[in-house]
C-alpha positions in Angstrom: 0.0 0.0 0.0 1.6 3.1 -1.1 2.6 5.8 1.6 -0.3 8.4 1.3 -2.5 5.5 1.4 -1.6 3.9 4.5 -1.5 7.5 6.1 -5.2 8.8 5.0 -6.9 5.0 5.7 -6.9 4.8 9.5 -8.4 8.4 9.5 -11.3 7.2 7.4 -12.6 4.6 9.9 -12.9 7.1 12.9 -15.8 7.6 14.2 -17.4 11.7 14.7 -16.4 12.4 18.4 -12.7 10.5 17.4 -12.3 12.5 14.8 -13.1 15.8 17.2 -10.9 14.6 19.7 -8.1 14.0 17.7 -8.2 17.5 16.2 -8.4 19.2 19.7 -5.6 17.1 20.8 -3.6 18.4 17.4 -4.6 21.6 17.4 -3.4 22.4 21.2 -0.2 21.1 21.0 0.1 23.3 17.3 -0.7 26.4 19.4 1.2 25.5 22.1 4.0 24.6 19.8 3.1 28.5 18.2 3.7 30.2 21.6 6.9 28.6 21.9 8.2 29.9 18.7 7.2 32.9 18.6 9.7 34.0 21.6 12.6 31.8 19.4 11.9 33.4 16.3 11.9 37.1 18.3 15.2 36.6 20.1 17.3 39.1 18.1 15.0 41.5 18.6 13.8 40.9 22.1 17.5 41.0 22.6 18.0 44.9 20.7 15.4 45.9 23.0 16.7 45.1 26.5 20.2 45.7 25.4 21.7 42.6 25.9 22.9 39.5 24.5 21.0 37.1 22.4 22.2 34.3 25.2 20.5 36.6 27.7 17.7 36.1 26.0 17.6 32.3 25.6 17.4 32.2 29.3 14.1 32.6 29.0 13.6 29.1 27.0 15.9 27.7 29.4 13.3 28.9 32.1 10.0 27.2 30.0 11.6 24.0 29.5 13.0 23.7 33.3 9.4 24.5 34.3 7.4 22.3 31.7 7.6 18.9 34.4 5.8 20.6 37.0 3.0 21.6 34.6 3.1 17.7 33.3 3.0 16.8 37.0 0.5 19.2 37.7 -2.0 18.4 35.3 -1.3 15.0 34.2 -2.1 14.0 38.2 -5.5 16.6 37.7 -6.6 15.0 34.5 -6.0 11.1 35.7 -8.2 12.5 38.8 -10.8 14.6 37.1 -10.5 13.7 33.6 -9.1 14.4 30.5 -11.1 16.7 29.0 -11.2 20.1 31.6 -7.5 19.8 32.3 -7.1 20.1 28.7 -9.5 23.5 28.3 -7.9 25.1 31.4 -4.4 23.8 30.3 -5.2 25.8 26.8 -6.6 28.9 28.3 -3.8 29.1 31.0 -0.8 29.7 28.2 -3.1 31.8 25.9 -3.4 34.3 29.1 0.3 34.1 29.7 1.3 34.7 26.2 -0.3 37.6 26.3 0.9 38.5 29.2 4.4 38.2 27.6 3.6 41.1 25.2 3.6 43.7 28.0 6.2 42.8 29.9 8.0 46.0 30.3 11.7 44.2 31.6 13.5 41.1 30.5 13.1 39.7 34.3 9.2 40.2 34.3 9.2 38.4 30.7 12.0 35.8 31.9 9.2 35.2 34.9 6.7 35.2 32.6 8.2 32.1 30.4 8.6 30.3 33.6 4.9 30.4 34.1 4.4 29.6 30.8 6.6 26.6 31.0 3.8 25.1 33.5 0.7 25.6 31.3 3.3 24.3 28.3 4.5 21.1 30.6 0.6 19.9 31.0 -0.8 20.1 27.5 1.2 17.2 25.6 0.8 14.6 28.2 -3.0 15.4 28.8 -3.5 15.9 25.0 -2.4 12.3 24.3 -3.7 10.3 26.8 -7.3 11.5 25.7 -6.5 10.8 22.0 -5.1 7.6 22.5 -7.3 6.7 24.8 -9.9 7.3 22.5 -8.7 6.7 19.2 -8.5 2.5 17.7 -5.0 0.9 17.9 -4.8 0.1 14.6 -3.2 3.0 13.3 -1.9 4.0 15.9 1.6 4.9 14.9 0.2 7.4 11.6 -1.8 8.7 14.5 0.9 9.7 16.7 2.9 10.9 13.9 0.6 13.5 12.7 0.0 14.0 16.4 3.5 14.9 16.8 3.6 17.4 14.2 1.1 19.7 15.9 4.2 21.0 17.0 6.1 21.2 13.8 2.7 23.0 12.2 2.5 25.6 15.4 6.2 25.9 14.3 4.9 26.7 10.6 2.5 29.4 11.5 5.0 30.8 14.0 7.6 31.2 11.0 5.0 32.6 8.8 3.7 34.9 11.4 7.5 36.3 11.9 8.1 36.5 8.1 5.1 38.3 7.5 4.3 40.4 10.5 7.0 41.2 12.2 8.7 44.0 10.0 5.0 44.5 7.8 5.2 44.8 4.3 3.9 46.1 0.8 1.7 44.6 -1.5 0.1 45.6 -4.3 -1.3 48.6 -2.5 -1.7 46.3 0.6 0.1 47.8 3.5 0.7 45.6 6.6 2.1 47.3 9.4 5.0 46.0 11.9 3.9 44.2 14.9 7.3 43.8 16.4 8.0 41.2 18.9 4.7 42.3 21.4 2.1 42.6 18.5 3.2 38.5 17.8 2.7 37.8 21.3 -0.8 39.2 21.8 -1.7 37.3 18.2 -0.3 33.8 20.4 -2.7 34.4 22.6 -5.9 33.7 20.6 -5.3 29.8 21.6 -7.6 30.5 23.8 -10.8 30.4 21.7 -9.8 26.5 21.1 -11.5 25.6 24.7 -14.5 26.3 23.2 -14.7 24.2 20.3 -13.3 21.7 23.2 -16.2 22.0 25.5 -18.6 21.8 22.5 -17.3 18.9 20.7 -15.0 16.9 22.6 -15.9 13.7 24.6 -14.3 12.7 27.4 -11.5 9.7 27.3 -13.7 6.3 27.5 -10.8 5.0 29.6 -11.2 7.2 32.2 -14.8 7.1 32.1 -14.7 3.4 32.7 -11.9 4.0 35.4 -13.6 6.7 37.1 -16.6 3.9 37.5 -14.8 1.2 39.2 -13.3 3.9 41.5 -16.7 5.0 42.1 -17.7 1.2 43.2 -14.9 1.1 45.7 -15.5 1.8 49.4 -13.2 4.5 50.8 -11.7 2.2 53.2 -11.4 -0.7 50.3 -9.6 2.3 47.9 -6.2 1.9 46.8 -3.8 4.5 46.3 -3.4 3.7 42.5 -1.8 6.3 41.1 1.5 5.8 43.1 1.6 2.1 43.0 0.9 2.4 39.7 3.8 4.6 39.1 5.9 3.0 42.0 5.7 -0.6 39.5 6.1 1.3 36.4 9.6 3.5 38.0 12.1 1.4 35.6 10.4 2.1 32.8 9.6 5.4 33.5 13.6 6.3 34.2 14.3 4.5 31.3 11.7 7.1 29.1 12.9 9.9 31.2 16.8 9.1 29.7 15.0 8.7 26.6 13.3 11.7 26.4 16.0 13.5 27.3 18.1 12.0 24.2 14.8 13.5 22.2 14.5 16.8 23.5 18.3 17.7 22.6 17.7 16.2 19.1 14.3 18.7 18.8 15.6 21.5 20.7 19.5 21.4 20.1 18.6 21.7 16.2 15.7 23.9 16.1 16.3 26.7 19.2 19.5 28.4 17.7 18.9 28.3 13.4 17.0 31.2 13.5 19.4 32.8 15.7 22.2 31.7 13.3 20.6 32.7 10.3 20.1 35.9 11.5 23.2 36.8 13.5 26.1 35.0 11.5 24.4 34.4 8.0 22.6 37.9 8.2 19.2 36.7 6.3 16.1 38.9 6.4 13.0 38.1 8.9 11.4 37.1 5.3 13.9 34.9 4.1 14.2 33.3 7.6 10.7 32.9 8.2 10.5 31.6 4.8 13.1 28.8 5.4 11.5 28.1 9.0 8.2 27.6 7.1 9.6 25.0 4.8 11.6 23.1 7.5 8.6 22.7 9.0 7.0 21.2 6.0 10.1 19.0 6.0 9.2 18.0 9.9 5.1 17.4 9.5 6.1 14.8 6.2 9.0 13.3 8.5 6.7 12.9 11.5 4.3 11.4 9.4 6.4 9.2 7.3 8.0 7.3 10.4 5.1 7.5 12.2 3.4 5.4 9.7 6.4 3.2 9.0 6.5 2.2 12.8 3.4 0.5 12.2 5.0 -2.4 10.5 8.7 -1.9 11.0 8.4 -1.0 15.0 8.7 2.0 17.2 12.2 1.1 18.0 13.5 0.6 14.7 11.5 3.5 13.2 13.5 5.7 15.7 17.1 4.7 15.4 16.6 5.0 11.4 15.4 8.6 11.5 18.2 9.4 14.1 21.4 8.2 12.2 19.9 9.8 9.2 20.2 12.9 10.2 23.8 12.9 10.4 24.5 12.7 6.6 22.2 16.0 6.0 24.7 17.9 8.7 27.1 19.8 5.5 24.1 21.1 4.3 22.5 22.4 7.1 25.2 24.1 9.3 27.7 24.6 6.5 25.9 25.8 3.7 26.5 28.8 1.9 23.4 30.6 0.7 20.3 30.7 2.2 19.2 27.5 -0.3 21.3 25.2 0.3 20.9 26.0 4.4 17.0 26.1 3.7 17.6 22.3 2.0 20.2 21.2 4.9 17.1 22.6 7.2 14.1 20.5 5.8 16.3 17.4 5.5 17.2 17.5 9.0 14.1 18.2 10.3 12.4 15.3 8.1 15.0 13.1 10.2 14.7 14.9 13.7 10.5 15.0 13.6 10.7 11.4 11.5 12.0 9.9 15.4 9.6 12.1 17.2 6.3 11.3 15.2 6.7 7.7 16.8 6.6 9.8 20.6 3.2 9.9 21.4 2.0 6.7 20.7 5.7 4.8 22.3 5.0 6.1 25.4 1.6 5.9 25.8 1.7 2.5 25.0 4.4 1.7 27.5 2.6 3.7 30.3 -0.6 1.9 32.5 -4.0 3.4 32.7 -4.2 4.9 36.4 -1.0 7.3 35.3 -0.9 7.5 31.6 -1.7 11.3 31.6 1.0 11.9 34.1 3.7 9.6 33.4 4.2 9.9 30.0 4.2 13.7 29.9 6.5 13.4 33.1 9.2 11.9 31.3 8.9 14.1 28.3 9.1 16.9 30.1 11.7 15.6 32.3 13.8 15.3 29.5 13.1 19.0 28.5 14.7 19.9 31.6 17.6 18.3 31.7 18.4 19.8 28.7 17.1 23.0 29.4 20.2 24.8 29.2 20.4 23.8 25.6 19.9 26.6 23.6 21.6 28.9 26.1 24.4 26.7 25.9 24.6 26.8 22.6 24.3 30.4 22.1 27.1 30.9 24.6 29.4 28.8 22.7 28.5 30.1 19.3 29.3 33.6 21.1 33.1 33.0 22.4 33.8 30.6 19.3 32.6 33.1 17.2 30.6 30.8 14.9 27.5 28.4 15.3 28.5 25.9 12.6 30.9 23.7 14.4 28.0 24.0 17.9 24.9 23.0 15.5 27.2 20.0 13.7 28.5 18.4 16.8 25.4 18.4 18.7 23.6 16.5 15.6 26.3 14.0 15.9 26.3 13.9 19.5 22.0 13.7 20.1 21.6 11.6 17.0 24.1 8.6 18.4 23.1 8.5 22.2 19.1 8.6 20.9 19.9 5.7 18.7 21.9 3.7 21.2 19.1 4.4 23.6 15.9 3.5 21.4 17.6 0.7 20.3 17.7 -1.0 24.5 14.3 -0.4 24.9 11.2 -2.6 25.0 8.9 -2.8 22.3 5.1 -2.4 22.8 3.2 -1.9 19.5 -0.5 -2.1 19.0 -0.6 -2.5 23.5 -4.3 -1.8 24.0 -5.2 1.4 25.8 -7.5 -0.2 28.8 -4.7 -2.5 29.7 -3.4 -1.8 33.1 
C-alpha cells in the first residue's frame, strides 16, 4: 500500500467524536508549539530591546523548559483524577493568558518570569492531550496517528515562521500595507489559543478509559480504595527512568537543532525576517512529512526501529545544514534535517503511551517528556554561549547532531517494544 494511502486510511474509519478529539488534541499542542516559537523566532529582537545578548535572551527558553515537568506533574495527576477533557480547556486557556501577558512585559526579568509560568501551562498540554486521544482513538493506526499527532508541533512551528516572516517588520503589496507588529504585536496574536477551549467544551468527549476507570473507583468503598496512582507509578519507576533518559536524548535532538537556526541565520548568516521565516516555514513542512512518514512506517517496521533509522539519518544532511552557503542550500540542509529529527519524534506519542498503564498514563508519559526537557534546558543557552566566544555556530549546531543523534539511537535501540498494547490494559 503506497505511503499516502496507508497515512489517510486509518483516519477514514474514525468515528465523529474520534475525529473531534483528535483535532483538539492536534490543534493544542500546534498552538502550544506557536507560543513557543514565537519567543525563538523574536530573540534578536527581544535581545535589541533590552540591550543585551542574544544568550541573555535564551534564558528565557531555558526557564520554559525547566518549568514544563511541573506543569506535566501538575495536570497530568488533575486529568488522571478529574478527567481528560477540563484539564485540557484550562491547560489551553492558562498559556493563551500568559502569552499575552508576555507582550507587556515591560523588563526582561518580568518576561523571563513570565516564560517560567508559561513553561507550567506548556508542561501539562502534551501529556494530557495524548492520553485523551489515544485513549480514545482504535489501535490500529496508531503509529500514523501519533505521527501527525506529533507534528502539531512542527505545524505551530509553521504558523509561528509565517507569522515572523510576515508580520513582524509589515510589508507592501500591491497597495496592501501591513504594518509591523514587532516582537509584542506577535505575542498578543499567540494568545488567541484560547478560543480553542471552546470548540473543546462543544465537541470533545471525554476519554472512555477514564470514564470506565472513574466507574470502578466509584464502586470502591473508601476504606477498600487503593492509592493507585502511586503504585501504579511505584511498579512502572524502571520504565519510566528509562523514558525519562529517553526523552531527554529526544528533547536535545528537537531543541539542540531547532532553538538556535534562526538565531544563526540571522546573527552569522545575516538573512532577512522574510527569508528566515520563509526557510522556518519549509523546514517545518520537512518536519510534518518526517513525522508522518515514520510514524506510519512504525506501524510495520516498529517504534524502536523507526526511531534509530530517522536518528542516524540525520547525520548525513549535517554539511548542508550548518555549512551551507546561501540561504538555499541552508534552507535544503534545514528540511532534511528536520524530516529526520521529527521522522524519530512522530513515533513519541504513541511509544510512550503505550508503554505507560491506565491509572498514570496522563501523568507519566508527559513526566518523562518533560523531564527530558529539563535536563536539557540549558540547551539553547548553551549553545548560544558557545557560538558567542567561538565566534561561529557551525561547528556548535554540527556536533550536537552527531552527539544527540548517536546517544538517541543507542538508547531507542535497548528499549522494550510495545506496538499495538491496547489502551485499557493496566
Amino acid at each position: 500500500m503506497p505511503v499516502s494511502a496507508s497515512v489517510i486510511a486509518p483516519f477514514r474509519n474514525l468515528t465523529s467524536p474520534q475525529r473531534h478529539v483528535f483535532l483538539a488534541a492536534f490543534l493544542g499542542w500546534t498552538l502550544d508549539s506557536l507560543d513557543f516559537f514565537l519567543l525563538v523566532f523574536c530573540v534578536s529582537a527581544i535581545a535589541r530591546e533590552f540591550r543585551t545578548q542574544p544568550s541573555t535572551v535564551l534564558g528565557a527558553v531555558f526557564l520554559t523548559q525547566a518549568f514544563r515537568p511541573v506543569g506535566a506533574l501538575l495536570f497530568g495527576m488533575l486529568a488522571d483524577r478529574y478527567g481528560r477533557r477540563p484539564i485540557l480547556m484550562a491547560n489551553i486557556v492558562g498559556f493563551s493568558v500568559i502569552e499575552l501577558a508576555c507582550a507587556f512585559a515591560p523588563s526582561l526579568n518580568v518576561l523571563l518570569i513570565l516564560r517560567a509560568l508559561f513553561g507550567i501551562a506548556m508542561g501539562g498540554e502534551w501529556g494530557v492531550g495524548a492520553a485523551l486521544a489515544f485513549e480514545t482513538l482504535p489501535k490500529d493506526g496508531r503509529g500514523t496517528f501519533s505521527g501527525v499527532l506529533q507534528e502539531g508541533y512542527a505545524f505551530g512551528s509553521i504558523l509561528a515562521s509565517a507569522a515572523f516572516g510576515l508580520l513582524f517588520a509589515g510589508f507592501h503589496w500591491h497597495g496592501l500595507t501591513v504594518p509591523a507588529f514587532g516582537w509584542r504585536g506577535l505575542f498578543i496574536l499567540g494568545s488567541t489559543p484560547a478560543l480553542l477551549a471552546f470548540y473543546v467544551q462543544a465537541r470533545v468527549p471525554e476519554s472512555p478509559v477514564w470514564l470506565a476507570a472513574a466507574k470502578k473507583r466509584s464502586a470502591r468503598t473508601a476504606a477498600h480504595a487503593a492509592p493507585t496512582w502511586s503504585r501504579e507509578l511505584l511498579h512502572f519507576l524502571p520504565t519510566f527512568l528509562f523514558l525519562v533518559l529517553l526523552m531527554t536524548a529526544f528533547m536535545s535532538f528537537s531543541h539542540g537543532t531547532q532553538d538556535v537556526y534562526p538565531t544563526f541565520l540571522a546573527v552569522q548568516i545575516k538573512l532577512s525576517p522574510q527569508t528566515i521565516g520563509l526557510i522556518g516555514v519549509l523546514y517545518g513542512l520537512g518536519s510534518i512529512a518526517g513525522g508522518i512518514f515514520f510514524g506510519t512506517l512504525s506501524e510495520t517496521w516498529g517504534r524502536k526501529r523507526a526511531i534509530v533509522t530517522a536518528a542516524l539519518l540525520a547525520i548525513p544532511v549535517i554539511p548542508l545544514y550548518a555549512y551551507g552557503h546561501s540561504a538555499v542550500t541552508l534552507g535544503a540542509g534545514a528540511v532534511l534535517m528536520q524530516f529526520m529529527v521529527q521522522g524519530a519524534w512522530g513515533v513519541v506519542p504513541a511509544y510512550l503511551t503505550e508503554l505507560s498503564p491506565a491509572p498514570v498514563r496522563a501523568t507519566a508519559p508527559g513526566l518523562a517528556y518533560q523531564l527530558g526537557g529539563l535536563i536539557t534546558s540549558w540547551n539553547g543557552k548553551g549553545q548560544a554561549l558557545a557560538a558567542e566566544r567561538w565566534g561561529s555556530y557551525r561547528a556548535v549546531l554540527a556536533i550536537t547532531v552527531v552527539v544527540v543523534a548517536l546517544a538517541l539511537a543507542a538508547l531507542a535501540s535497548v528499549g522494550r517494544e510495545a506496538r499495538g498494547r491496547e489502551m485499557s490494559d493496566a
